[in-house]
N, C-alpha and C positions, 0 to 999 in steps of 0.2 A: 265392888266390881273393879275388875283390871283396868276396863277402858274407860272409870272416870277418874284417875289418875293421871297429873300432870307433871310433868317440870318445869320451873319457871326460869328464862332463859335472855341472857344480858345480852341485850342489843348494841349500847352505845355506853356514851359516858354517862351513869344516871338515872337507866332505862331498862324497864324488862318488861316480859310479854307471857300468857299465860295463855294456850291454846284452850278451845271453848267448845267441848265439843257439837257434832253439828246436829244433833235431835235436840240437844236445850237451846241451841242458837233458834230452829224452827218452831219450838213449845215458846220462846220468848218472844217472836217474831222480831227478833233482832237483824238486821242487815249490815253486809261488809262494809265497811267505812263508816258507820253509823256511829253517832257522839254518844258519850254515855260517860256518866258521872262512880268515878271510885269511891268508895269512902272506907275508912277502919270502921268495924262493928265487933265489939269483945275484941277474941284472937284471931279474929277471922276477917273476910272483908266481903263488902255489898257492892253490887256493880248494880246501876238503876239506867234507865234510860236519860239520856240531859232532855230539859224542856224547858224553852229558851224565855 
């Protein structure tokens, strides 16, 4: 589908951002500003919740 398609877009020196859309943000009950851990998985990447 069209609208799970992103671009990933450079902030700063170093830095980019990857918009999330907002029905998997509520399926994941993820919140704005919330920490959360990247990591590489294969070619692809895992974003998990941080828990400290």
């Amino acid at each position: 589908m069209k609208k799970d398609i992103r671009k990933i877009v450079k902030n700063g020196a170093g830095t980019y951002s990857i918009s999330i859309p907002k029905d998997l943000m509520k399926e994941l009950r993820f919140k704005e500003r919330q920490k959360v851990v990247v990591k590489k998985h294969g070619k692809g990447i895992l974003i998990e919740d941080w828990k400290e």
